[in-house]
C-alpha positions as CSV (number, residue, x, y, z in Angstrom):
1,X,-4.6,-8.2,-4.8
2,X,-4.1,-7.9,-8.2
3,X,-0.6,-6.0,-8.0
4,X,1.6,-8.3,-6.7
5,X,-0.1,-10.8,-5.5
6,X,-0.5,-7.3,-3.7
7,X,-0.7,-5.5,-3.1
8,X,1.7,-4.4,-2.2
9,X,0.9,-1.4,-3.0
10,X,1.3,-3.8,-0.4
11,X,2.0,-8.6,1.6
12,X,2.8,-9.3,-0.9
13,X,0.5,-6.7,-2.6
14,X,2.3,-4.3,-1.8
15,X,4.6,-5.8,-0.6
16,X,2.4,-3.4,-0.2
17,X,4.7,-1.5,0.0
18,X,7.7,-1.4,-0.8
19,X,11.1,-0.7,-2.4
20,X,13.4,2.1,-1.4
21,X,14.2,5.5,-2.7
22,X,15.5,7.0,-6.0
23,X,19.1,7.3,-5.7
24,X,19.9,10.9,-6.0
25,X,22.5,10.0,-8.9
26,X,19.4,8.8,-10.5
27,X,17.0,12.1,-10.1
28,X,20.2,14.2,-11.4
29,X,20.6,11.9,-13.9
30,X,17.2,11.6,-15.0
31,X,16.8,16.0,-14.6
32,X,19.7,16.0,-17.1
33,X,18.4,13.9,-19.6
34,X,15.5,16.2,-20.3
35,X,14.2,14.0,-22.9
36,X,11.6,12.1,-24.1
37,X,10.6,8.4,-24.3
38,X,9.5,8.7,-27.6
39,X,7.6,11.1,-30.2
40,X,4.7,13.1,-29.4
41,X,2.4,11.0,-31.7
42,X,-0.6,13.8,-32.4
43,X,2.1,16.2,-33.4
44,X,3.9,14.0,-35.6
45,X,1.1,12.2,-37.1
46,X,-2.0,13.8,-36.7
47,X,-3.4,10.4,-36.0
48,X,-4.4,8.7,-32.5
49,X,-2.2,8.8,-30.0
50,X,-1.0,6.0,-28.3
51,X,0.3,6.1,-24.8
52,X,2.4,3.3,-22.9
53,X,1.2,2.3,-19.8
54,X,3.2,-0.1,-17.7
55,X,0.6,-1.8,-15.2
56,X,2.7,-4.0,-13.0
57,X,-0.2,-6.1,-12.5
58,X,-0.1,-10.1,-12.9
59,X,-2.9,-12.0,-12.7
60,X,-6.3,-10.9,-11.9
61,X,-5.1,-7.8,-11.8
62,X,-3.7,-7.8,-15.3
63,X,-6.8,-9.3,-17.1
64,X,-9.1,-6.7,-15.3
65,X,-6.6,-3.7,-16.3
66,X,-6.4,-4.7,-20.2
67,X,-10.1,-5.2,-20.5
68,X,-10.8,-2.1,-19.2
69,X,-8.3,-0.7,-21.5
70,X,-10.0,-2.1,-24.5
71,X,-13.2,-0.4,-23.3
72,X,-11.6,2.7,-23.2
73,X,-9.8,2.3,-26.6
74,X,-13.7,1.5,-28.2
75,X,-15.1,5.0,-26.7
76,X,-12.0,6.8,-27.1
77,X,-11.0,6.0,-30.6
78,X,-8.4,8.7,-30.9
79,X,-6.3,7.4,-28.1
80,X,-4.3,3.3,-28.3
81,X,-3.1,2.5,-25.0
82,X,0.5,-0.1,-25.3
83,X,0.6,-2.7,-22.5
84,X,3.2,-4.3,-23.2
85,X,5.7,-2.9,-21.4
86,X,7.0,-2.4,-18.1
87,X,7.7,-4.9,-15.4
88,X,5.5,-6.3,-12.2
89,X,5.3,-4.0,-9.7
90,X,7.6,-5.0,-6.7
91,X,10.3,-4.4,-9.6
92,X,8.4,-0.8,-11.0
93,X,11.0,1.7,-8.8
94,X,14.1,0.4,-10.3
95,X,12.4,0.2,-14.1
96,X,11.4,3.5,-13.8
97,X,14.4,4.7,-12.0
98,X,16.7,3.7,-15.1
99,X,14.2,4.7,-17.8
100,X,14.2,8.6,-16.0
101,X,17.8,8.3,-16.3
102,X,18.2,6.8,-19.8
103,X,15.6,9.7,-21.0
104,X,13.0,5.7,-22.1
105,X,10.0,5.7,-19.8
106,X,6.5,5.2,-20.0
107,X,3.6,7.6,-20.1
108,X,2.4,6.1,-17.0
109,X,3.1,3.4,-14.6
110,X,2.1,2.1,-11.3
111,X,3.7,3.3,-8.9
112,X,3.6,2.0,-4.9
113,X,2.6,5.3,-2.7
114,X,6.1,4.7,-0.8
115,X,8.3,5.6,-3.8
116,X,6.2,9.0,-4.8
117,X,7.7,11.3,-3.2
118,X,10.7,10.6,-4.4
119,X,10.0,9.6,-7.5
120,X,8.5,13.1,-8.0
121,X,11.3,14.8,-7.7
122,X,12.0,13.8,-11.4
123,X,10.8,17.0,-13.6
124,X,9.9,14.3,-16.3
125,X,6.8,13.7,-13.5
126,X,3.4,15.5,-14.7
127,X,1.6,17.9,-12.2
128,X,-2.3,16.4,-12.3
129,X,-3.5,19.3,-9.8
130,X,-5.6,20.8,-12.4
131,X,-6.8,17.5,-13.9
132,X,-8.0,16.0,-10.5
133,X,-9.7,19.5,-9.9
134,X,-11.4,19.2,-13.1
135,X,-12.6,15.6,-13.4
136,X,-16.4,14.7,-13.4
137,X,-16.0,13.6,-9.7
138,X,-14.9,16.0,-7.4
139,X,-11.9,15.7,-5.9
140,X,-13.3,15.9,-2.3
141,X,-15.6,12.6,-2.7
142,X,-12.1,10.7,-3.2
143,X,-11.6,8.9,0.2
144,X,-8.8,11.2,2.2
145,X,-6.1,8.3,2.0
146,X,-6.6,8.4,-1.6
147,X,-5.8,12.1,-2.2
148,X,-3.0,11.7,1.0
149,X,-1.1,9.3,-0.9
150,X,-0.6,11.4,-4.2
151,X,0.0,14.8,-3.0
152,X,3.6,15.9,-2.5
153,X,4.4,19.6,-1.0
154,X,0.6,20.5,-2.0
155,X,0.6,19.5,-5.5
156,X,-1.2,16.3,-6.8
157,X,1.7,14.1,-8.8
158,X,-0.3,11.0,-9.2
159,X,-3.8,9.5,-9.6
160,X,-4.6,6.9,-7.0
161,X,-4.6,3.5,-8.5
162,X,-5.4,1.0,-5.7
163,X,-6.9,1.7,-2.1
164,X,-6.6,-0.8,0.9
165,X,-6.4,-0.8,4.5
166,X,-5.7,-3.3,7.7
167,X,-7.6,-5.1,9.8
168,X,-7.5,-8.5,11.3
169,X,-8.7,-11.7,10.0
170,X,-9.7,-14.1,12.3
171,X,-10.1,-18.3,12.1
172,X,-13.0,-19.0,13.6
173,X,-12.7,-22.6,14.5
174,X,-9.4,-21.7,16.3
175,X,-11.1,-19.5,18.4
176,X,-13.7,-22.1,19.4
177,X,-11.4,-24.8,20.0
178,X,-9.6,-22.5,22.4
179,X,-12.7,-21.4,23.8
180,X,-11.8,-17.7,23.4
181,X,-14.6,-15.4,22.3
182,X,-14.1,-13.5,18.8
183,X,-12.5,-10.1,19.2
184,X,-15.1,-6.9,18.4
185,X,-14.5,-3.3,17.8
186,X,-12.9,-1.3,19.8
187,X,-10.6,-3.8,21.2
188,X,-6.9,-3.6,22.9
189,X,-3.3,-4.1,22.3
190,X,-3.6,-5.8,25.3
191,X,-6.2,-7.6,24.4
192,X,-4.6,-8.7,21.0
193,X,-1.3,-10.1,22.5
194,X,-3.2,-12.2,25.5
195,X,-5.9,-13.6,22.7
196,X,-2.8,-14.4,20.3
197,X,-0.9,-16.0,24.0
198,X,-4.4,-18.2,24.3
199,X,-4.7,-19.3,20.5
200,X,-1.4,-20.3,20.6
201,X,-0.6,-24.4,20.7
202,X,2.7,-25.8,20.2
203,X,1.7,-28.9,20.5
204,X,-0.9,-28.5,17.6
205,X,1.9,-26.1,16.1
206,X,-0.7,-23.1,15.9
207,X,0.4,-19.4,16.1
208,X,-1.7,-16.9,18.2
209,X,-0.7,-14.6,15.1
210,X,1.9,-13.7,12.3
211,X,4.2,-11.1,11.7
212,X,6.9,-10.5,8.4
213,X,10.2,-10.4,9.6
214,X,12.3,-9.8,6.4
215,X,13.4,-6.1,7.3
216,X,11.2,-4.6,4.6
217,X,7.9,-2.1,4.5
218,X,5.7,-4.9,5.0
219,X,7.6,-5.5,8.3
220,X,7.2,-1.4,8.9
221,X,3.5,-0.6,7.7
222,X,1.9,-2.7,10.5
223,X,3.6,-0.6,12.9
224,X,2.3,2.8,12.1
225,X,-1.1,2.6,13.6
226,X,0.2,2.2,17.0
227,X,2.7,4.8,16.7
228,X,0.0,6.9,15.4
229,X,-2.6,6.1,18.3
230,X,0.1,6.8,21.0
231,X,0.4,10.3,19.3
232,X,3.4,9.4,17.6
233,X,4.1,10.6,13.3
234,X,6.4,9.0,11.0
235,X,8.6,12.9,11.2
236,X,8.4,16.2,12.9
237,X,6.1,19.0,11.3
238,X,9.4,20.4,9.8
239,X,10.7,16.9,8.4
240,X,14.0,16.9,10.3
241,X,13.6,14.3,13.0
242,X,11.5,11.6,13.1
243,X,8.0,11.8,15.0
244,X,7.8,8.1,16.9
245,X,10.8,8.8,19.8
246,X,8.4,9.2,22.3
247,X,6.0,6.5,21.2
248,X,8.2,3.7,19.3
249,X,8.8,2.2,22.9
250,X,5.1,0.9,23.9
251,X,4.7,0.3,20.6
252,X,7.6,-2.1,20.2
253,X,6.6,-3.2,23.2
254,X,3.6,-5.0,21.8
255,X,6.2,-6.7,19.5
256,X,8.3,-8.1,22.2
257,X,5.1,-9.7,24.1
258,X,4.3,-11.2,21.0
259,X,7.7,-12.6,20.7
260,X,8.2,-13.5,24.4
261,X,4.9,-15.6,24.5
262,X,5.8,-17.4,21.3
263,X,2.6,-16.7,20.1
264,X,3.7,-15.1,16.3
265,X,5.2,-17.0,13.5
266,X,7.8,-14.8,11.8
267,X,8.1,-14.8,8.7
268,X,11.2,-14.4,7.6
269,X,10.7,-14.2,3.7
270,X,9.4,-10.7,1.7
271,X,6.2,-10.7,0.5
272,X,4.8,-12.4,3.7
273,X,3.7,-15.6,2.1
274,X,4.8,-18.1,4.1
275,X,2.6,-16.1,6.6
276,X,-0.4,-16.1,4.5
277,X,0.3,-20.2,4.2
278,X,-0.1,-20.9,7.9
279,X,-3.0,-18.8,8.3
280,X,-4.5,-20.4,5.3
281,X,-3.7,-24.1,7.0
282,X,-5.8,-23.3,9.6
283,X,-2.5,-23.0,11.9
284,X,-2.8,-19.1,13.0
285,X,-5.8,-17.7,14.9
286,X,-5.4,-14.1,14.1
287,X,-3.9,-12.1,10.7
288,X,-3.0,-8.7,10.2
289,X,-3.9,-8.1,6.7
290,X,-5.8,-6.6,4.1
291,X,-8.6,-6.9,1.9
292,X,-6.4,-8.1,-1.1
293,X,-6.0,-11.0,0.9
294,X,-10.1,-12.3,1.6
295,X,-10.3,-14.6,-1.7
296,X,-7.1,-16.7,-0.9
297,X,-8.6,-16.6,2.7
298,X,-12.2,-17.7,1.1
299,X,-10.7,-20.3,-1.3
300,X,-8.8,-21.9,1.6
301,X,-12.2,-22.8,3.6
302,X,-11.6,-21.1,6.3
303,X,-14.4,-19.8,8.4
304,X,-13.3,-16.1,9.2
305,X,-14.3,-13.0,11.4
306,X,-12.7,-9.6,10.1
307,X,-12.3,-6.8,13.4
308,X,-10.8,-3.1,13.0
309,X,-7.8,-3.0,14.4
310,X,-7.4,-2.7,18.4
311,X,-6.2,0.7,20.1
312,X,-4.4,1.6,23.1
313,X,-6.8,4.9,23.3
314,X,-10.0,3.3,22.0
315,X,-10.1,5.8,19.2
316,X,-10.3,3.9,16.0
317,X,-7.2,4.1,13.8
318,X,-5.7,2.1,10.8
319,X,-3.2,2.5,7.7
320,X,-4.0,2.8,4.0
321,X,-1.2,1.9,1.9
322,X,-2.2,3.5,-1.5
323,X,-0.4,3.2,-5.1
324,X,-0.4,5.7,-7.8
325,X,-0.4,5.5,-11.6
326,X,2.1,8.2,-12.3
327,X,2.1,9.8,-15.3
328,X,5.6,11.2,-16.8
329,X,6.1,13.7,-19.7
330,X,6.8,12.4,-23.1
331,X,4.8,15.5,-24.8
332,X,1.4,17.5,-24.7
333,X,-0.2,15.0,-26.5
334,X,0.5,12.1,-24.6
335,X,0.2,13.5,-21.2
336,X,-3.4,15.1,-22.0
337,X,-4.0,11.2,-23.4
338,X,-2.7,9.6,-20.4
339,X,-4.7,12.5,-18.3
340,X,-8.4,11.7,-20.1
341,X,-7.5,7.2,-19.6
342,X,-7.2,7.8,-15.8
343,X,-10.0,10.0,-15.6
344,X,-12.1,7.7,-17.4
345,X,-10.6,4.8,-15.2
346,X,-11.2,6.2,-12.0
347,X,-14.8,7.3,-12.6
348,X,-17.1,5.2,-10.4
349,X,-18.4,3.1,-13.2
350,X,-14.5,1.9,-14.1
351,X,-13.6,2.2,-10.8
352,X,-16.4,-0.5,-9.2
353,X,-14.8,-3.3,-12.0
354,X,-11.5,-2.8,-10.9
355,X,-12.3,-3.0,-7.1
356,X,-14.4,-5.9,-7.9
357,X,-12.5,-7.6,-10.4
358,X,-8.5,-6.5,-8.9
359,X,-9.5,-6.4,-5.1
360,X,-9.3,-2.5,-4.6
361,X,-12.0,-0.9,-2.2
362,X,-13.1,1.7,-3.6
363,X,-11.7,5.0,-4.3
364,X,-14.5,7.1,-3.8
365,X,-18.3,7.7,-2.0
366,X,-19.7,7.4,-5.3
367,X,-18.1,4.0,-6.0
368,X,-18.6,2.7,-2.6
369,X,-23.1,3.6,-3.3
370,X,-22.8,1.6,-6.3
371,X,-24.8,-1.6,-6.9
372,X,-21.6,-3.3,-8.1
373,X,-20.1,-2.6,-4.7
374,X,-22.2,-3.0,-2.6
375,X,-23.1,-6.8,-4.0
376,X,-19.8,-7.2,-3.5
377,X,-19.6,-6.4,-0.2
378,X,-23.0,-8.8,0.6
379,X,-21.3,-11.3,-0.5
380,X,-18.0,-11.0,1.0
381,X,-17.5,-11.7,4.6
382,X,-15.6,-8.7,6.4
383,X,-15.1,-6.9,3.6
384,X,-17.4,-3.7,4.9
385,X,-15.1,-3.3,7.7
386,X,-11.9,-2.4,5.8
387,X,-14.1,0.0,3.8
388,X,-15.0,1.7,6.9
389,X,-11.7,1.6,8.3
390,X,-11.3,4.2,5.7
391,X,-13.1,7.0,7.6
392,X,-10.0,7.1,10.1
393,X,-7.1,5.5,8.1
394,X,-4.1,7.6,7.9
395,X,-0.9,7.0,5.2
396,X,2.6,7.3,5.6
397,X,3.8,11.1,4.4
398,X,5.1,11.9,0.8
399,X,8.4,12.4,2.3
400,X,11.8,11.7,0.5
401,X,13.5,10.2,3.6
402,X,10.8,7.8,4.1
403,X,12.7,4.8,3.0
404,X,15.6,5.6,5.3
405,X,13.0,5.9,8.2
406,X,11.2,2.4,7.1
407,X,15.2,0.9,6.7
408,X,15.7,1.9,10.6
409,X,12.5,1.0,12.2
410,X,12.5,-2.6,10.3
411,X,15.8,-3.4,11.7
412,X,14.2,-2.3,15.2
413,X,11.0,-4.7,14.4
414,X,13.2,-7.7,13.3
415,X,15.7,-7.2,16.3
416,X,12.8,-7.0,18.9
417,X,11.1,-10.2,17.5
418,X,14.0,-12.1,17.2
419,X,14.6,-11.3,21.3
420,X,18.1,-9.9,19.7
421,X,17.2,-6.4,21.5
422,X,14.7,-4.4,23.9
423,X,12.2,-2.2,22.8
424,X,14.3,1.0,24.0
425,X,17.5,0.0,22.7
426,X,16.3,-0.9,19.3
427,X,14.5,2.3,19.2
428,X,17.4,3.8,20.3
429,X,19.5,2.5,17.2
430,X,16.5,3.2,14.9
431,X,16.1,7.0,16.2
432,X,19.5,7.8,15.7
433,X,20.0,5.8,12.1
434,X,16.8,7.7,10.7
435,X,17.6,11.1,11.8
436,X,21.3,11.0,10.8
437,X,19.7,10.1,7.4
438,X,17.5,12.8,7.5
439,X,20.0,15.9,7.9
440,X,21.3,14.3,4.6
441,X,20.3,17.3,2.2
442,X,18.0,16.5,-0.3
């Protein structure tokens, strides 16, 4: 995707997802600063108000931001939007982090759904409650993992910037030649691991599948549906403990099949690339990935089948790894400025050129019925099925220990593919690391 390419939010969009938590040095440094990036332009001036936005985009994603920027600057004449600034996503936390605490940051900047909550605990953050509750579309027609991802303790700190979810890619001609039939919905763990055991050739050095194994979020993320389908949560209902003890066993199970059949390539670099490569070569039957990730997938020539995810209960269930553009306080002014840009931007007729042009689905109903989209999606293999994936997606809680729970359970992941531990002693180690973490007070 456009982000860091996610995303990422989340591969290495994101990778999806993402860096770890302010420091709380950093939130008590940034609370004590109490100041401002800069003037409150309107008040000083009386002229337009310009607003710094730090995009963290490169790429695609960087040319469809600024011309939608300069569409919004031609109708909005009053408001000059700086994007200059600011650094690529992946890096975003730490900027910000440092800006809060020097009392310099933006007016808004991308930020990956991981890092909100505690990112939010900065005063310096704006509350957008009101302006989501106000806005032209209503808040409700926003998909659920949308709103999820920027609401912290029941208050809306962000506006959604960029919507994905996983699936599984599949190479076609790998199937054939293995003489396996193509996976459809509804499918099984089970399932998964024997099709990645059959797709698997060493001789032809093919992977059944792929899996990061740098000890980051990206390693983490693709572990959260299964947790979630065996009834498992990321923590407890009161945030103490973590919610996965029971489940993180079968789960990491699946893991350790993988790993014992030699059927996944482990990718032992951030940002999963290397990952992306061999599927790309034509050397891995079967990708976990998302959407972000269909034009490199497209532009590679391979011939490819996108399935939901599989279940242990048959119940469909996958992640959504949203980011945010955050806004932060540097004066009325340029907070109701930086409020009316992202309401403009995340109306359905900005919204459908961003998905299009930045690989985003979309962020609401009303986007998803538009004629933009759904061209798109006609003439994009697979690409409906991660939209619909949406209905049941789930995202990881706006909690300020998440990145100590992600640090555990990665170092679980990596251990269990690298046949360095069993499923119940790495969970073990992980349960115990998170939830001394967690009685930390925050």
């Amino acid at each position: 995707m456009g982000a860091v390419h996610h995303n990422a939010s989340l591969p290495s969009r994101r990778g999806v997802l993402r860096g770890g938590a302010l420091t709380l040095a950093a939130i008590a440094s940034a609370s004590l600063s109490g100041c401002a990036s800069g003037s409150d332009d309107a008040a000083d001036t009386g002229g337009p108000v310009t607003i710094e936005l730090w995009h963290g985009q490169t790429d695609t994603g960087r040319k469809a931001i600024e011309r939608l920027v300069k569409d919004f600057e031609r109708t909005h004449p009053g408001i000059r939007i700086d994007t200059g600034g600011g650094v690529l996503a992946d890096a975003m936390l730490q900027k910000v982090t440092a800006g809060l605490a020097a009392g310099s940051y933006p007016d808004i900047a991308y930020i990956f759904g991981s890092d909100l909550a505690n990112v939010a605990r900065s005063p310096q953050v704006a509350d957008l409650t009101e302006l989501v509750n106000s806005g032209p579309t209503p808040w409700t027609d926003y998909w659920a993992p949308a709103r999820e991802a920027v609401t912290v303790k029941g208050r809306v700190k962000a506006v959604p910037a960029l919507l994905d979810s996983l699936a599984v890619v599949c190479n076609k001609k790998l199937f054939r030649a293995a003489g396996v039939p193509l996976p459809k919905e509804g499918w099984t763990w089970q399932e998964f691991t024997d099709t990645a055991k059959r797709l698997t050739d060493a001789k032809r050095g093919t992977f059944g599948t792929g899996w990061p194994g740098a000890g980051d979020e990206d390693t983490v993320w693709r572990l959260w549906p299964l947790l979630w389908d065996l009834g498992g949560d990321v923590v407890t209902a009161d945030g103490r403990e973590v919610g996965f003890a029971g489940a993180g066993e079968r789960a990491l199970g699946v893991v350790r099949t993988l790993a014992q059949d030699a059927s996944v390539y482990i990718d032992p670099k951030p940002g999963s690339e290397q990952m992306y490569q061999v599927f790309n070569s034509g050397r891995m039957g079967m990708v976990v990935t998302g959407p972000w990730q269909l034009p490199d997938i497209a532009d590679a020539k391979i011939d490819y089948h996108v399935v939901p995810l599989p279940s242990f209960s048959g119940r469909p269930v996958t992640i959504s790894g949203p980011d945010t553009w955050t806004v932060f306080d540097n004066g009325p002014a340029r907070v109701r400025a930086a409020g009316t840009f992202l309401t403009w931007l995340t109306q359905p007729e900005q919204d459908v050129r961003w998905d299009v042009e930045a690989g985003s689905l979309p962020l609401s109903k009303r986007t998803e019925n538009l004629p933009a989209w759904r061209e798109k999606v006609a003439g994009t293999e697979g690409l409906a099925v991660f939209t619909k994936t949406l209905e049941t997606a789930r995202v990881r809680p706006n909690h300020p220990g998440y990145p100590q729970i992600s640090s555990a359970l990665a170092q679980a992941i990596v251990a269990v593919l690298l046949g360095r531990s069993t499923p119940a002693d790495a969970l073990r180690d992980c349960v115990d690391k998170a939830n001394t973490a967690l009685r930390v007070p925050r």
